[in-house]
C-alpha positions, -999 to 999 in steps of 0.1 A, spaced: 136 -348 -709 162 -354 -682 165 -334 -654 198 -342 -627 187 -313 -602 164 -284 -593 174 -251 -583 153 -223 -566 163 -191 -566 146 -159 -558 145 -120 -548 124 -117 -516 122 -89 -492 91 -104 -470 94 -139 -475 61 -146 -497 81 -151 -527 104 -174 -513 75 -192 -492 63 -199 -536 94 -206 -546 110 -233 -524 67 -246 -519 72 -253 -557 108 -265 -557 102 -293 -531 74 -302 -556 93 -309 -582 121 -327 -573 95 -351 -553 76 -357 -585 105 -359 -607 126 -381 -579 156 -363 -570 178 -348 -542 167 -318 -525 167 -288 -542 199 -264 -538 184 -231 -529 200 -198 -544 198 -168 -524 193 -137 -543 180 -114 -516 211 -95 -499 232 -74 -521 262 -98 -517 242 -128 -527 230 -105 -563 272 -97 -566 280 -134 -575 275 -150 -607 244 -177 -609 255 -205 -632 234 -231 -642 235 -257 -674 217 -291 -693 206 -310 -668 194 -282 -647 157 -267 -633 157 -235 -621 129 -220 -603 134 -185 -602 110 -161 -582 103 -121 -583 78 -102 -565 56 -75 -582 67 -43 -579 42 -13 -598 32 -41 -619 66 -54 -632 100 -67 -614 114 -45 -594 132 -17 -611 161 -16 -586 164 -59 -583 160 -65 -622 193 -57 -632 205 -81 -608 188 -107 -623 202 -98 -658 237 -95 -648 240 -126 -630 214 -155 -641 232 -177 -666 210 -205 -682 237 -220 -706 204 -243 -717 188 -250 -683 154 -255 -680 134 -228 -657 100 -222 -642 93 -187 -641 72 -173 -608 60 -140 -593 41 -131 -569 17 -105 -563 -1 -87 -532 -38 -92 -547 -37 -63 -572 -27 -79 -602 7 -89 -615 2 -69 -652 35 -76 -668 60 -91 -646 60 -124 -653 59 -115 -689 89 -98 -679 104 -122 -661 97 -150 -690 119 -125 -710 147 -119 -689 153 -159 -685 152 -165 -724 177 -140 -725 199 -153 -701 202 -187 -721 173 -203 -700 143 -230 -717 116 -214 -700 90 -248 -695 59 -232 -670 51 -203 -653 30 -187 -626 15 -153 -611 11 -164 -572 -11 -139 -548 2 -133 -515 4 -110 -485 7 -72 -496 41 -60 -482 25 -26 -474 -4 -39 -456 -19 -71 -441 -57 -68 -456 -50 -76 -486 -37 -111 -490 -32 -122 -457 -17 -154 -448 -12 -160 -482 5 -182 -494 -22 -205 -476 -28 -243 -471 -49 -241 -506 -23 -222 -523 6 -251 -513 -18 -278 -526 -18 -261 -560 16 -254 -557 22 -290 -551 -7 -293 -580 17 -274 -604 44 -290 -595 31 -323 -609 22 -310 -638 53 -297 -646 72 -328 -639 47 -347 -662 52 -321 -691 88 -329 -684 86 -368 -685 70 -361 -719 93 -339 -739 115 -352 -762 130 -319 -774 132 -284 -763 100 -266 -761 97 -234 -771 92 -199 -748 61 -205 -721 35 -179 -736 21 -157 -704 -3 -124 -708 17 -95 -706 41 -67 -720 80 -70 -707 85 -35 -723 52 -20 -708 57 11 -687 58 9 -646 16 7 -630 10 43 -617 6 42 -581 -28 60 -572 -45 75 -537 -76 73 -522 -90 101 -545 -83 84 -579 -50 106 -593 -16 95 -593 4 98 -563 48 99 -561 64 87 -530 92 73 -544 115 99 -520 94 81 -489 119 64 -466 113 42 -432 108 61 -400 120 52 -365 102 52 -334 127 57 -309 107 45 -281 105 7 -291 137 9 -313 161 -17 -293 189 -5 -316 197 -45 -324 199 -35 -364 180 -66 -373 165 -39 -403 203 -26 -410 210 -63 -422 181 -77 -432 175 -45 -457 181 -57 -496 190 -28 -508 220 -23 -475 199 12 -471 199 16 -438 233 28 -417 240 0 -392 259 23 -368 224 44 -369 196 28 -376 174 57 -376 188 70 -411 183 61 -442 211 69 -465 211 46 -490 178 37 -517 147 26 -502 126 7 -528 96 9 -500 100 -33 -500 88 -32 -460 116 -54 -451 128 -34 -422 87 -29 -415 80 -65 -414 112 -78 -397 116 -51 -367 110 -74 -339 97 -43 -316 75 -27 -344 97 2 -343 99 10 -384 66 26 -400 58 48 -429 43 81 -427 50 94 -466 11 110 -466 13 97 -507 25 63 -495 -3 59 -468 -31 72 -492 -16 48 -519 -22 24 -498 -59 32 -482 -68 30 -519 -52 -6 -522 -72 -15 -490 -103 -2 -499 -107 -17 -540 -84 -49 -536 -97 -69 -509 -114 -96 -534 -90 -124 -532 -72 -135 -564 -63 -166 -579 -31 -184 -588 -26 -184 -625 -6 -211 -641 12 -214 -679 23 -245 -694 
């Protein structure tokens, strides 16, 4: 089957899922012998306000964190509103911060059909936690871009064999299964969804690197201390303050997380769907 370009496009707050995406991107247009791959940004809330059109001829890559175990709540529509497949071929890709990625590429999978996509692979990618660096740190690693690459080849040589369209990728997974239930250190369910960034005045340099780098455009520029838009607890302002100003204290959040640190640690493996 012929393929004229590949596309990567992707929602990513901390950079892991992009790191996956344009890793596996670069893959395939070296296996299948094309021009670079025209990268689609999806991460600022201008970028999700613009239709995505795509058509025959066409591979999109297209890349979502996990968020509670599926995409995330607040991004998904996005992706629904503005993806158009018009019979382009995709590769469907999440990543997940060593927990487990339950139903999101499942979900994912889904929305692309929808949106007039051929979905021909998919994969659940572990990668740095964006609430914490134990668990899956530095991931994406060297291994993990060899089996990117790995994939990639794969892929192409599924490609270079179909002579028709195949049909849906089949991935474990529910797209209409409920959000995971967030837990603390004790075992019951914990809610911190009202938990927004705090500000440590003392190293705050005021240069509103969180203000614009925030996906959701949560944060008031003119004050970066506040927070009066939604905060989908993503960490970009966290992981992107250059003077390590932004932190959490939500006593839900942090014990949601102590829980995560203490029973996740075991690294995880990439999983892979032709």
């Amino acid at each position: 089957m012929e393929v004229k370009q590949v596309h990567a496009l992707c929602y990513s707050a901390t950079g892991v899922t992009e790191k996956v995406v344009r890793a596996l991107a670069a893959g395939l247009e070296e296996e299948l012998g094309l021009s670079p791959a025209v990268f689609h940004g999806f991460r600022k809330p201008d970028e999700r306000s613009v239709d995505h059109v795509f058509g025959p001829g066409d591979l999109v890559v297209v890349g979502s964190p996990t968020y509670a175990g599926r995409m995330p709540n607040k991004i998904m529509p996005d992706f629904q509103a503005r993806l158009r497949g018009n019979g382009a071929l995709a590769v469907a890709a999440v990543t997940f911060g060593n927990r487990a990625y339950d139903n999101s590429l499942a979900e994912l999978l889904a929305l692309l059909e929808a949106a007039g996509f051929r979905t021909v692979a998919a994969g659940a990618f572990p990668g740095r936690h964006a609430f914490t660096d134990v668990l899956g740190e530095g991931r994406p690693d060297w291994d993990d871009q060899r089996a990117i690459r790995a994939f990639a080849k794969r892929i192409a040589e599924k490609l270079r064999e179909l002579e028709e369209l195949p049909p849906p990728v089949e991935v474990p997974g529910d797209p209409e299964a409920p959000y995971y239930i967030p837990k603390g250190l004790d075992g019951e369910p914990v809610k911190f969804l009202k938990a927004k960034p705090r500000t440590d005045m003392g190293k705050c340099c005021d240069c509103g690197v969180c203000a614009r780098t925030c996906p959701m455009g949560a944060i008031d520029p003119e004050n970066v201390a506040e927070v009066p838009g939604t905060c989908i607890k993503c960490q970009s302002c966290v992981r992107k303050c250059t003077h390590h100003a932004k932190y959490f204290d939500d006593p839900a959040f942090l014990s949601h997380v102590a829980m995560l640190e203490k029973n996740f640690r075991e690294p995880k493996e990439i999983e892979t769907f032709l």
